[in-house]
C-alpha positions as CSV (number, residue, x, y, z in Angstrom):
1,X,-49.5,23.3,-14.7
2,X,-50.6,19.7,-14.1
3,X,-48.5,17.2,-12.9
4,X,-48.0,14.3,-14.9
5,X,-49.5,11.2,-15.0
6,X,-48.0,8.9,-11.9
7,X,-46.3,5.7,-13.3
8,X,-45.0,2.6,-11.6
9,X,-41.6,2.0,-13.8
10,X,-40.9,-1.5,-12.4
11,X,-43.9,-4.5,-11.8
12,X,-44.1,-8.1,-12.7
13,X,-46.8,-10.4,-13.6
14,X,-46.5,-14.1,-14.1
15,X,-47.6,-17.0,-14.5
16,X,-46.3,-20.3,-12.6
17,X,-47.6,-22.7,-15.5
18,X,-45.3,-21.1,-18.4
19,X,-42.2,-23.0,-16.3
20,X,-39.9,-20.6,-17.7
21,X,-39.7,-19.2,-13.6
22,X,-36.3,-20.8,-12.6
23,X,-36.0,-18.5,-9.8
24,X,-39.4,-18.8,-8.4
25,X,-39.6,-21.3,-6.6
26,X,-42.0,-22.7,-3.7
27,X,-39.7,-21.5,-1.2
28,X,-40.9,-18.0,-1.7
29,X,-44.3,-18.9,-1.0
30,X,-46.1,-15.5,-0.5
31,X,-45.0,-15.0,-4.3
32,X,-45.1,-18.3,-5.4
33,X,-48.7,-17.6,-7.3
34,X,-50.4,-16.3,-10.9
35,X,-49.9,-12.3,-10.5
36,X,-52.0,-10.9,-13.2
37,X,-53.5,-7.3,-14.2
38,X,-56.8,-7.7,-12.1
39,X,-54.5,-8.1,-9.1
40,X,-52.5,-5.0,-9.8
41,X,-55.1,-2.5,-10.5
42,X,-56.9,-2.3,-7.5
43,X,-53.3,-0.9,-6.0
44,X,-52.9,1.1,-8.7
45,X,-56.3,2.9,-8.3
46,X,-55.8,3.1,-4.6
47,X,-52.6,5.0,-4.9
48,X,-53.3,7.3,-7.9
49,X,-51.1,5.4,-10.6
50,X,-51.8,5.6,-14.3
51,X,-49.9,3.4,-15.9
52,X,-47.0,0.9,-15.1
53,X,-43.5,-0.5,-17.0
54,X,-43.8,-4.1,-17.2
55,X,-40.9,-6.0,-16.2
56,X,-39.7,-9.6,-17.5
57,X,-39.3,-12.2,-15.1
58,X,-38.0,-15.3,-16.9
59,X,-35.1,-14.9,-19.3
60,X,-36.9,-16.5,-22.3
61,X,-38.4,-15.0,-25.3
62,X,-41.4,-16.6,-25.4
63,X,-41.8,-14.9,-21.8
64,X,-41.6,-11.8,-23.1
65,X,-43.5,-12.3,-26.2
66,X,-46.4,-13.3,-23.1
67,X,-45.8,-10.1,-21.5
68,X,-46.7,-7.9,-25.0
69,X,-49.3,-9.9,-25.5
70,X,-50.7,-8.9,-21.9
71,X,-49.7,-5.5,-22.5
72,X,-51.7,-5.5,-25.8
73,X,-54.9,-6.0,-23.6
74,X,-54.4,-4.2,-20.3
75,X,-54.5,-0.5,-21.2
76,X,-52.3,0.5,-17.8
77,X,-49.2,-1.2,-19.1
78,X,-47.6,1.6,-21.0
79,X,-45.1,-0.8,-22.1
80,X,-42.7,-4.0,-21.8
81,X,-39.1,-4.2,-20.7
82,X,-38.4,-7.8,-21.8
83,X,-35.9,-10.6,-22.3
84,X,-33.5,-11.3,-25.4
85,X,-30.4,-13.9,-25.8
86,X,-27.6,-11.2,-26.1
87,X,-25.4,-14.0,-26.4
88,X,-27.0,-15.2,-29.3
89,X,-25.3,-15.5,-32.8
90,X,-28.6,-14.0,-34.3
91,X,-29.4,-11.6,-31.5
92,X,-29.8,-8.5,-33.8
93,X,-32.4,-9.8,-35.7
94,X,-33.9,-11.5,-32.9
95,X,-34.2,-8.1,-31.1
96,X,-35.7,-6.6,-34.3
97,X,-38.3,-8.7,-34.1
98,X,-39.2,-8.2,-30.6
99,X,-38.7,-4.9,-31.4
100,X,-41.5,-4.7,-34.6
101,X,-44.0,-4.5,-31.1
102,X,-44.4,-1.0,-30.2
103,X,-45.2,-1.4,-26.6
104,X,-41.3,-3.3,-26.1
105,X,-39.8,-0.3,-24.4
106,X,-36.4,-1.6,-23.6
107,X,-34.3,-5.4,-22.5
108,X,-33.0,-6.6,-19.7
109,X,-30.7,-10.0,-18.9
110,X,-31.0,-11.2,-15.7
111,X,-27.1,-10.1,-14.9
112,X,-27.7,-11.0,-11.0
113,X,-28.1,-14.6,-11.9
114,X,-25.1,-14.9,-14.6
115,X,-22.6,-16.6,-13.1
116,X,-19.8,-14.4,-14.8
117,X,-19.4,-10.9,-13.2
118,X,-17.6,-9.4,-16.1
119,X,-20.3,-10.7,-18.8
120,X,-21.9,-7.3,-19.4
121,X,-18.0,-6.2,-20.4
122,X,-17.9,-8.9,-22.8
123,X,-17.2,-7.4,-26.5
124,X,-19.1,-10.2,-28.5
125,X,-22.3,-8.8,-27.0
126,X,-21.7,-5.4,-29.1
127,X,-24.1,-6.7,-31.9
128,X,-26.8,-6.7,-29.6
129,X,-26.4,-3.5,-27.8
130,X,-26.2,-1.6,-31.0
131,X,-29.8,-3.6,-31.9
132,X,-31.2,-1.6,-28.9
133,X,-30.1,1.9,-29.7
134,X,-31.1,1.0,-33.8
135,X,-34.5,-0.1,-32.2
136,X,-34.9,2.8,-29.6
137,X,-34.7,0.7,-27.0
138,X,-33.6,0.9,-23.3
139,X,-31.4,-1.3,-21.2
140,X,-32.3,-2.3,-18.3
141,X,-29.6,-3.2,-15.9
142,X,-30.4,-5.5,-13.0
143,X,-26.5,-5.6,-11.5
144,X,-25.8,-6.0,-7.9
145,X,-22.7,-4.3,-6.9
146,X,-20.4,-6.7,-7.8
147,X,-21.3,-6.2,-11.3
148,X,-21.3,-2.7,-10.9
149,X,-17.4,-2.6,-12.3
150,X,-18.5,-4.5,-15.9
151,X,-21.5,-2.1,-16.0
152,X,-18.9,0.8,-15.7
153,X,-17.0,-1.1,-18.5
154,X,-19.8,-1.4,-20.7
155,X,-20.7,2.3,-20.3
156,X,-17.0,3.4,-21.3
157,X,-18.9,2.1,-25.0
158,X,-21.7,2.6,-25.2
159,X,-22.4,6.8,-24.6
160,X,-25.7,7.1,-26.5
161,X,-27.3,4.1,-25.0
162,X,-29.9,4.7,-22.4
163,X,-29.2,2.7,-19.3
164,X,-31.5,2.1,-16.1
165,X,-30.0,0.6,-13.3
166,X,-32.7,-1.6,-11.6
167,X,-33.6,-1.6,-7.4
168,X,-30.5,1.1,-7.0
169,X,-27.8,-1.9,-7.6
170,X,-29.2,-3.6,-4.9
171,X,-27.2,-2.7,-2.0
172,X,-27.0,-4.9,0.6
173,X,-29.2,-3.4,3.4
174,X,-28.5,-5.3,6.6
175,X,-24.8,-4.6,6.3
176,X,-24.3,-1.4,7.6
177,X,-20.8,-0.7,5.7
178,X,-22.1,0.5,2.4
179,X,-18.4,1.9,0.7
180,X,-18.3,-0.3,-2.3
181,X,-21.8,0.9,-3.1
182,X,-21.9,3.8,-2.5
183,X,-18.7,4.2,-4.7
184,X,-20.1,2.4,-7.8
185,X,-23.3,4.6,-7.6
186,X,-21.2,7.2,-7.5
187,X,-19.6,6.6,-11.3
188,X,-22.5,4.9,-12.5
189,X,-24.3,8.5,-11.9
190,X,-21.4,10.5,-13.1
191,X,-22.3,8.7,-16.7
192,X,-25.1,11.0,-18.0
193,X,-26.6,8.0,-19.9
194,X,-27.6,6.9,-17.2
195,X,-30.6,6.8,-14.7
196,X,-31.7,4.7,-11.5
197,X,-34.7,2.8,-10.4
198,X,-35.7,4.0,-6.5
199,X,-37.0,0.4,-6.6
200,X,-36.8,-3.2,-4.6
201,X,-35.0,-1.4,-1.6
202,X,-36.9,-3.0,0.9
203,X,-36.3,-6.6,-0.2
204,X,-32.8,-6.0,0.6
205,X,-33.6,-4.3,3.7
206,X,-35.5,-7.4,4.7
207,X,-38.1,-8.1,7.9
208,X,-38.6,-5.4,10.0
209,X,-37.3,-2.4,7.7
210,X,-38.0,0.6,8.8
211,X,-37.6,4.5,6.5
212,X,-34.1,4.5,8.9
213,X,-33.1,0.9,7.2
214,X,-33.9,2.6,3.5
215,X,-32.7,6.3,3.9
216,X,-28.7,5.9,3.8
217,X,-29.6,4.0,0.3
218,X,-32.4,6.8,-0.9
219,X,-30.0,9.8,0.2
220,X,-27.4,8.6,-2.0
221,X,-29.2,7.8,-5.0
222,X,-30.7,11.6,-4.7
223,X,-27.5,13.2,-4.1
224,X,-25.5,11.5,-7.0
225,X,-28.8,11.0,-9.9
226,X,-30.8,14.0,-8.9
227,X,-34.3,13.8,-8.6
228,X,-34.2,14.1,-13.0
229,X,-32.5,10.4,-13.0
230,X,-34.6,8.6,-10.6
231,X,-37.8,6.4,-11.2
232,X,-40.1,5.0,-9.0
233,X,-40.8,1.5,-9.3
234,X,-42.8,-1.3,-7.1
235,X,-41.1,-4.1,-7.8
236,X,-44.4,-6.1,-7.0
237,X,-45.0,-8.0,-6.4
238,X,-41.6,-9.4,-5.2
239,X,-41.8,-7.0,-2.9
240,X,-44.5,-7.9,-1.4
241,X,-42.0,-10.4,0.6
242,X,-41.2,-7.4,2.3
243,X,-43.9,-4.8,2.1
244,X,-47.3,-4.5,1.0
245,X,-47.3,-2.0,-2.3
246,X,-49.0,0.7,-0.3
247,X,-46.4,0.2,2.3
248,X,-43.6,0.9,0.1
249,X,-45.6,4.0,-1.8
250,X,-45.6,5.2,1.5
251,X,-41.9,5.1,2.5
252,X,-41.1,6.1,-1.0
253,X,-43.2,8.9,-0.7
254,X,-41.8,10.1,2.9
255,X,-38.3,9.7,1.9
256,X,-38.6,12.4,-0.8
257,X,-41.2,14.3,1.2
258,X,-38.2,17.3,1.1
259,X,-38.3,17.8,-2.6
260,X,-40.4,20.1,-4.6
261,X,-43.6,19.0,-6.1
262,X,-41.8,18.7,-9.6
263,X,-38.9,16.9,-8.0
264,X,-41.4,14.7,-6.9
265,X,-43.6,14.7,-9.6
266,X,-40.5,13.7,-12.2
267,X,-39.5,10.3,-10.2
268,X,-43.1,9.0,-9.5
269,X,-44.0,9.4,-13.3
270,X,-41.9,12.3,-15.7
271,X,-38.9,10.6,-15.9
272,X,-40.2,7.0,-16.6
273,X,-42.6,9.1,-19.2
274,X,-39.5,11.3,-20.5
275,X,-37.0,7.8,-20.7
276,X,-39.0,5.1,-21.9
277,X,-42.0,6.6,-23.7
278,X,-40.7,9.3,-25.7
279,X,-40.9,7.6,-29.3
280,X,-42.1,3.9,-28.1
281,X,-45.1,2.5,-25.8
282,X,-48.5,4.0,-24.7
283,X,-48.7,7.0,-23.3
284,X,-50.5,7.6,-19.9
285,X,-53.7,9.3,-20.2
């Protein structure tokens, strides 16, 4: 039997003109440029990738209505995981209408940048959470582990929402004492609704990684999501502060180099396929 189609569940493009970029900023200057499909594909090609999960950047609608429309003409993009005011009085029909576009997969605030750490706890934001599971959509959860405890919250609700924790909660990679990471992966995986991006690792491993830097991190999200919960993702071209793409393919691909072929094959494209394309999106050829 075949093995299916390889997909990159996490890249970005953008850009720098929109202004909706708060983040990006000419300090980051390798990054701090247009990234647009013809600059992706060539990696794609190189590496064997079908199709990719494209990920907001800005937390503005308009951003993400961008993104679809980029989708709509860029066949590799199976799909968009975009941006919607959750806070919003309105945000149900606001995410219907987002929604009404086939190739939105799933949403994701930018919790890392909300100054709050409990804010995905927060019971007024109900409304819009059960707009994603009426919509069939996916949330995308870019915590770092000190949101990891409101996450946790937020899953005691919602049981039948399907959550993706983005870049493996970010540990913090140059800190060798891991504990309060490794412990929130730990009941983040126990929640079956749940899955994990192997993703943006070597941004927080920063200069001079190395597969020694990234393994205590990859280990632990196998052992407690399973190769069946685990996505592959670039992250580019952030990443790209720290890696080239094929640099990080690589790693990713020696780290797991002990599972089976399906193991494999399931992170690098079947789960991404199985999670976010099921009844939304466009399917890999």
């Amino acid at each position: 039997m075949p093995s299916p189609p390889r997909i990159d569940s996490h890249q970005h493009f953008w850009r720098l003109a929109r202004g909706d970029y708060g983040w990006l900023t000419p300090a980051l200057k390798p990054i701090h440029r247009d990234f647009e499909p013809a600059d992706l594909a060539p990696h794609l090609a190189e590496h064997g990738i079908a199709s990719t999960i494209l990920v907001q950047a800005a937390p503005t609608e308009a951003e993400t209505r961008f993104l679809l429309d980029l989708a709509a003409t860029t066949p590799f993009v199976a799909g968009v995981v975009g941006w919607a005011d959750f806070e919003a009085p309105d945000a149900p029909a606001r995410i219907a209408a987002l929604a009404a576009d086939p190739l939105l997969l799933g949403l994701r605030p930018m919790v890392q940048d909300i100054p709050d750490p409990h804010w995905l706890a927060r019971p007024d934001l109900a409304p819009a959470f059960a707009a994603l599971k009426a919509h069939g959509l996916v949330f995308d959860a870019l915590v770092k582990p000190p949101q990891i405890p409101a996450l946790l919250a937020l899953l005691e609700r919602e049981t039948e929402l399907p959550v993706i924790i983005d870049h493996g909660a970010k540990p913090d990679l140059t800190n060798t004492d891991l504990t309060a990471w490794r412990d929130g992966i730990a009941a983040l995986a126990a929640r079956p609704n749940t899955a994990c991006k192997l993703s943006g690792l070597v941004t927080e491993a920063g200069p001079g990684w190395s597969d020694a830097t990234l393994e205590p991190a990859v280990s632990h999200l196998l052992a407690c999501f399973g190769p069946q919960r685990l996505l592959w993702g670039s992250d580019w071209p952030v990443a790209t502060l720290a890696a080239s793409y094929g640099q990080w393919h690589a790693a990713a691909e020696r780290l797991t180099a002990a599972l089976s072929e399906p193991e494999r094959a399931a992170i690098f494209g079947g789960n991404a396929a199985r999670i976010y394309l099921a009844t939304r999106g466009r399917r890999p050829c």
